[in-house]
N, CA, C and O of each residue as an XYZ file, in Angstrom:
208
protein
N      -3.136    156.477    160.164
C      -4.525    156.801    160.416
C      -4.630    157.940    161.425
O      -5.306    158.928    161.137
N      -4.027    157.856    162.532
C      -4.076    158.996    163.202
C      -3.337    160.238    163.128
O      -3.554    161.180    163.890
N      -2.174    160.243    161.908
C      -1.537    161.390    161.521
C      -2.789    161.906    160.329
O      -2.970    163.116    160.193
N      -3.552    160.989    159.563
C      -5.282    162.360    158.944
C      -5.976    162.568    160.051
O      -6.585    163.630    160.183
N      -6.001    161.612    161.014
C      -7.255    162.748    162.262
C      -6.809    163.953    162.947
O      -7.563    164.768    163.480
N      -4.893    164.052    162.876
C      -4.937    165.185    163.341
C      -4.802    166.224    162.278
O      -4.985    167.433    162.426
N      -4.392    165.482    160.984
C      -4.689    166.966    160.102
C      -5.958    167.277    159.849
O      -6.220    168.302    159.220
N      -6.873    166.489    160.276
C      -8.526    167.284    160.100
C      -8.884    168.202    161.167
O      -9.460    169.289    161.113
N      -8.424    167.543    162.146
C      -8.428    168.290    163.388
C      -7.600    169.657    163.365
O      -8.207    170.460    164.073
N      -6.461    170.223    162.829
C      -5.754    171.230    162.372
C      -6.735    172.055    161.477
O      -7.102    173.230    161.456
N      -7.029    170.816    160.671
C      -8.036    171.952    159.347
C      -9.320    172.633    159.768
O      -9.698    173.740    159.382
N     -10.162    171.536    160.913
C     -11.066    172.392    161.514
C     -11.235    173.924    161.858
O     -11.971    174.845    161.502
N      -9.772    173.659    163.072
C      -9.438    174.121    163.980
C      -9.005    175.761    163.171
O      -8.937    176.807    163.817
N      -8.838    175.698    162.178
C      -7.783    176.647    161.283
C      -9.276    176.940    160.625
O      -9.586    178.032    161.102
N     -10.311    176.511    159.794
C     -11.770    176.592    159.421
C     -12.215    177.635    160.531
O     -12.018    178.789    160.151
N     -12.796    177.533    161.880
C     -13.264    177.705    162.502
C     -12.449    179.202    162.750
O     -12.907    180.256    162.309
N     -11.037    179.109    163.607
C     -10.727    180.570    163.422
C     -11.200    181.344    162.029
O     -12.008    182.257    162.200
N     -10.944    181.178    161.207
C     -11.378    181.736    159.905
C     -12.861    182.190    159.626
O     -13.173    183.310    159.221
N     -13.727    181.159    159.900
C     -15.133    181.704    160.319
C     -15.951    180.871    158.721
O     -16.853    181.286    157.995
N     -15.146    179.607    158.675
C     -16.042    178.555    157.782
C     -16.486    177.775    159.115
O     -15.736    177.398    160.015
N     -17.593    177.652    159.050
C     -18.316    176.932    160.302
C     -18.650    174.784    159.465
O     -18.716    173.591    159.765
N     -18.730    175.771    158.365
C     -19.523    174.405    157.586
C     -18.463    173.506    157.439
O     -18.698    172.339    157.752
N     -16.848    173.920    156.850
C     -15.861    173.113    156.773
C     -14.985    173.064    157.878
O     -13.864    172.554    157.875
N     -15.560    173.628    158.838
C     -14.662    173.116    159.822
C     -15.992    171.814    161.105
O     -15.686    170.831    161.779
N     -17.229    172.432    160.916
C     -17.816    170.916    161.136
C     -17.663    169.680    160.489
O     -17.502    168.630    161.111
N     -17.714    169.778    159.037
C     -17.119    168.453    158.511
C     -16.202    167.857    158.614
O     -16.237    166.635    158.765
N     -14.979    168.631    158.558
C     -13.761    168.426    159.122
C     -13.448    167.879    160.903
O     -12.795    167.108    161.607
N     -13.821    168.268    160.904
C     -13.920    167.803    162.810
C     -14.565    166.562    162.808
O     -14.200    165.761    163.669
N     -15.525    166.199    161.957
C     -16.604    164.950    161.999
C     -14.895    163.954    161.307
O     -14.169    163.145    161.885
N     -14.852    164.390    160.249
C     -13.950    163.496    159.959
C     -13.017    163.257    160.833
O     -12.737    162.064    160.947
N     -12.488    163.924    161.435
C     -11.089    163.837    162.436
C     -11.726    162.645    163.505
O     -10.963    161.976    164.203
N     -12.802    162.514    163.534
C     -13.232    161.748    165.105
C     -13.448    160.614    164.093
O     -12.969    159.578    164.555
N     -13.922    160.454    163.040
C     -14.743    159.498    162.975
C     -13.027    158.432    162.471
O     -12.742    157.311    162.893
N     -12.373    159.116    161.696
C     -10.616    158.882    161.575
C     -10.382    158.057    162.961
O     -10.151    156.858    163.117
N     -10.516    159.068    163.881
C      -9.567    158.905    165.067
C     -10.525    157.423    165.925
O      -9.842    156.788    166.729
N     -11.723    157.044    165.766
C     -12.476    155.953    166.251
C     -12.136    154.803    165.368
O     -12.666    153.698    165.482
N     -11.453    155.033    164.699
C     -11.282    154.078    163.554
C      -9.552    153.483    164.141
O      -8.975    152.396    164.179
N      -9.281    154.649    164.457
C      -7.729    154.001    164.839
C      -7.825    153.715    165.950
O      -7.280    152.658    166.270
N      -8.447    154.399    166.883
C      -8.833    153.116    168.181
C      -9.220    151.855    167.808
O      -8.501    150.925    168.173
N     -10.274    151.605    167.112
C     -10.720    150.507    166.952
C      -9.366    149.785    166.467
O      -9.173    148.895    167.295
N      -8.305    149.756    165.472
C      -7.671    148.899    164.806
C      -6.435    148.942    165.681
O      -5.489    148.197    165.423
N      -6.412    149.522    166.389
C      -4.826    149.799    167.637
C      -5.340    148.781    168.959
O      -4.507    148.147    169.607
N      -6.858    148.718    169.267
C      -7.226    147.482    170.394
C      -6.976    145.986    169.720
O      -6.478    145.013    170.285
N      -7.532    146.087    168.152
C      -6.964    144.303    167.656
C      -5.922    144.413    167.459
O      -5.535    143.247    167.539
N      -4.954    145.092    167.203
C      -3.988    144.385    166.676
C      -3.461    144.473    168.288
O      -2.596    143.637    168.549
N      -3.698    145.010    168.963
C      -3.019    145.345    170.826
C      -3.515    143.060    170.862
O      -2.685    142.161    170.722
N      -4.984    142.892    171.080
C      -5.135    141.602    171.049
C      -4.869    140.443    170.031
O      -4.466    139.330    170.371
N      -5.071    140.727    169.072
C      -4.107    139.566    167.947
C      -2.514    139.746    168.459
O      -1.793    138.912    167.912
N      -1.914    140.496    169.232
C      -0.414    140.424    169.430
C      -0.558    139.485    170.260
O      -0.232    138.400    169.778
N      -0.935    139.440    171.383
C      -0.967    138.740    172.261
C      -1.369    137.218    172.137
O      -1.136    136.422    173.047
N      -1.917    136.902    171.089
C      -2.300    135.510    171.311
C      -1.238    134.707    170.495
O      -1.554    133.601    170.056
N      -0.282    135.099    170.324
C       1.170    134.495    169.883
C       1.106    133.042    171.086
O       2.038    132.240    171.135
């Protein structure tokens, strides 16, 4: 999950030099919304480990 937020984040980033504004905002939206997603599933499984 967090190896696609950083390739969106690359693709933005690579969009934006280039001077696509539109695909590199979408792209960036995706990279975060990716990357909140793997926070979220990296804190449960951090707490489902623990209750062994």
């Amino acid at each position: 999950m967090l190896h696609y937020a950083v390739v969106f984040f690359v693709i933005a980033l690579v969009a934006a030099v280039l001077g696509f504004s539109g695909i590199a905002g979408a792209a960036s939206n995706i990279a975060w919304i990716l990357f909140l997603v793997f926070l979220v599933l990296g804190v449960i499984s951090l707490l489902r480990g623990r209750r062994v």
